[in-house]
N, C-alpha and C positions, 0 to 999 in steps of 0.2 A: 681278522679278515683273510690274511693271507694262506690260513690251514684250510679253508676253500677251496685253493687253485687245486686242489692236492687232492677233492672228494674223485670218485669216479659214479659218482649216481648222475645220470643228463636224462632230464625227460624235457621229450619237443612236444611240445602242442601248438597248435596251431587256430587260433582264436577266434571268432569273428565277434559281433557285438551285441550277443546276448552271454548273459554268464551260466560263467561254467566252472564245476568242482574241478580240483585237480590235489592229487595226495601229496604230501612234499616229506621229506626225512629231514630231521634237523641236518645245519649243517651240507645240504645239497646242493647242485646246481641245477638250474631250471632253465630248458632254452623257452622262449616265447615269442611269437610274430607280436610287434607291438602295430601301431598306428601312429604314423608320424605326420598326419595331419588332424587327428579327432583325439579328446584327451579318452586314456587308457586309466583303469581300472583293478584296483588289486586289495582284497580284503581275506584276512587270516580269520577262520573259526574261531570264536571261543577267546579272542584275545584283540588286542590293539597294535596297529604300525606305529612305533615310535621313531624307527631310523629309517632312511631310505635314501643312500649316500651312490653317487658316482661322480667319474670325475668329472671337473671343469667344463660346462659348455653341451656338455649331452641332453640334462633335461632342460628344457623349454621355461617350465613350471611343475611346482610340484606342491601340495595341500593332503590338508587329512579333513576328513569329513567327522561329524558328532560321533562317530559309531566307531572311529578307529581305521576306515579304509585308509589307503592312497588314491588320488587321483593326478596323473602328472602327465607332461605332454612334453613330447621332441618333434626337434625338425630335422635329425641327424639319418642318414641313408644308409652309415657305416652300423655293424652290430657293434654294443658298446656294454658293459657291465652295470647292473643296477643290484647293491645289498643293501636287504631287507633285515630287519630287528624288531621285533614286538614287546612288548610290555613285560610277556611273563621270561622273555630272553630265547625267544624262536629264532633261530636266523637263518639265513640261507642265500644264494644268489642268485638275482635273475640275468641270462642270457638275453640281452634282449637284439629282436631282430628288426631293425624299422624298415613296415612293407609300405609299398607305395600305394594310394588309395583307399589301404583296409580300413573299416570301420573300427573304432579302439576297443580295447579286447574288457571284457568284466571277469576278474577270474576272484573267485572263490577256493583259497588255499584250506587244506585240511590238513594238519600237523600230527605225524602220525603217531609222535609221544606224545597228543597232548595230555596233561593231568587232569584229576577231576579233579572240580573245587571243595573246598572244606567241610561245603553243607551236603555232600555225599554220606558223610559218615554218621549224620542223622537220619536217613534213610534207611539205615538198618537197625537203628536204637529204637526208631518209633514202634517196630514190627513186635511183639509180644512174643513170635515164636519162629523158627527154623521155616515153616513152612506158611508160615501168614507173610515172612518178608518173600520168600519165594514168590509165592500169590499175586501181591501186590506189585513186583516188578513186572513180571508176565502181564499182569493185566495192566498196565500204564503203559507196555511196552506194544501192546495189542491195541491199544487205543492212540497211537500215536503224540504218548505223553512218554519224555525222557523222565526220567528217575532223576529227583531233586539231586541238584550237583553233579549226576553224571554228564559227562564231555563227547561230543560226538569226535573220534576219531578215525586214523587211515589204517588200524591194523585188522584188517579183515584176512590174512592169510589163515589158513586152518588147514591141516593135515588130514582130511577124512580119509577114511577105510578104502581098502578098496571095490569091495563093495558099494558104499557107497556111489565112489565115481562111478563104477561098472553101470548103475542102474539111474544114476539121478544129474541130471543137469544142474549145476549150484550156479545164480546170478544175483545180482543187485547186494550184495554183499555191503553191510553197514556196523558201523563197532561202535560202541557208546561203553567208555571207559569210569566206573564206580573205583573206590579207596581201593577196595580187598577184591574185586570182583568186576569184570567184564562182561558186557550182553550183547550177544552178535544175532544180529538178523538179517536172514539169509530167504532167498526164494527158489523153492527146490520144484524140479518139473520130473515128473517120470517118463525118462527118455527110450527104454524097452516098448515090445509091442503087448504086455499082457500087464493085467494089471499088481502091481505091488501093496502087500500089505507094510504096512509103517511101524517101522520096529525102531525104538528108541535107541536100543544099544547100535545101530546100525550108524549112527550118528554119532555116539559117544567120544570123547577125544580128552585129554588128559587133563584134569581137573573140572571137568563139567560135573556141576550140584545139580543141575534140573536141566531139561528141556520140555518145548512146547510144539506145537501145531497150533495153524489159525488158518482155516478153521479148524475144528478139533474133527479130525476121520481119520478111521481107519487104515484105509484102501485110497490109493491112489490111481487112478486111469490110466492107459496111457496117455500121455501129453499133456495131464489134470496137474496142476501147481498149487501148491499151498507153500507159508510161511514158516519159517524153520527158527525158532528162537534157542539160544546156549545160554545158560548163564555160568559163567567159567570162574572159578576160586583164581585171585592169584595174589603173590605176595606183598602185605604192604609194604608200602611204598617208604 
């Protein structure tokens, strides 16, 4: 716990009482406005709270629900330490700040190494060929079905061209992490005043097997958006 005090990653959010994603790095700290009157809420993607330790006298109460969240309450004014620990060994530490009044915060953590699980790697055994597993993830991924065992995770950075950025707004950025392979979907806007034709390599980035469009066109408008899907090779694990 103590090679913590020592991270320099600190992200503030500031909560109110609907829930909300937030990306975490293993090993982080986290500030967060808690509710020191309403019980606060905290559940990790893809995995279970097993630990949830501070000292003496800060939390109020503290539980896990069927599914793995925390739910715990203070009456404490001072900001005070809360570390977090999950099932598959996520940890990291919340900053917590108790505001007076606020509603308790829902926050949904997204772990940005999370793994995929085991039954990824039949995912791509079942496909017959190079380009029917291609197919099949594109089209699950277009249909808002994750890819058996892939994990939705926080690593959405990506290096595009300059080009790229020159011409294309990138938002809502989402990564769903496979064994050997990564699938990022991205919402690109044509941010120039004429319209652009959509050139694959213009998106290209280093170890991408395929890309897609959805919908599938050519030509982009200005200010016309479509979905940008990658699916990126990378090394097992």
């Amino acid at each position: 716990m103590n090679k913590l005090l020592f991270c320099l990653s600190f992200i503030l959010i500031s909560a109110s009482g609907w829930a909300e994603n937030l990306t975490v790095t293993p090993h982080s700290i986290v500030r967060l406005s808690v509710s020191n009157r309403e019980p606060n809420v905290i559940a990790v993607m893809n995995d279970r709270i097993m630990e949830a330790n501070s000292a003496a006298g800060k939390l109020a109460d503290k539980k896990a629900t069927d599914s793995g969240a925390l739910i715990f309450t203070t009456e404490e004014t001072a900001p005070f330490s809360l570390y977090i620990e999950t099932e598959k060994g996520f940890g990291f530490t919340v900053n917590a700040i108790p505001v007076k009044k606020s509603q308790g915060i829902n926050i949904s953590v997204m772990n940005t190494e999370a793994k995929a699980d085991t039954s990824a790697q039949e995912w791509g055994k079942t496909s017959d060929s190079y380009s029917q597993f291609i197919t099949r993830t594109f089209t699950a991924a277009m249909n808002d079905n994750i890819p058996t065992g892939f994990v939705k995770n926080g690593r959405v950075n990506v290096n595009w061209s300059a080009s790229a950025l020159d011409n294309f707004h990138f938002r809502d950025s989402v990564s769903f992490q496979g064994k050997q392979f990564r699938l990022l979907r991205v919402n690109i806007e044509n941010k120039t005043t004429q319209p652009i034709q959509l050139n694959e390599r213009v998106f290209w980035v280093p170890q991408t097997m395929a890309i897609a469009f959805n919908p599938t066109v050519n030509t982009l408008r200005p200010h016309e958006q479509v979905t940008l899907f990658l699916l990126i090779k990378e090394k097992p694990e």
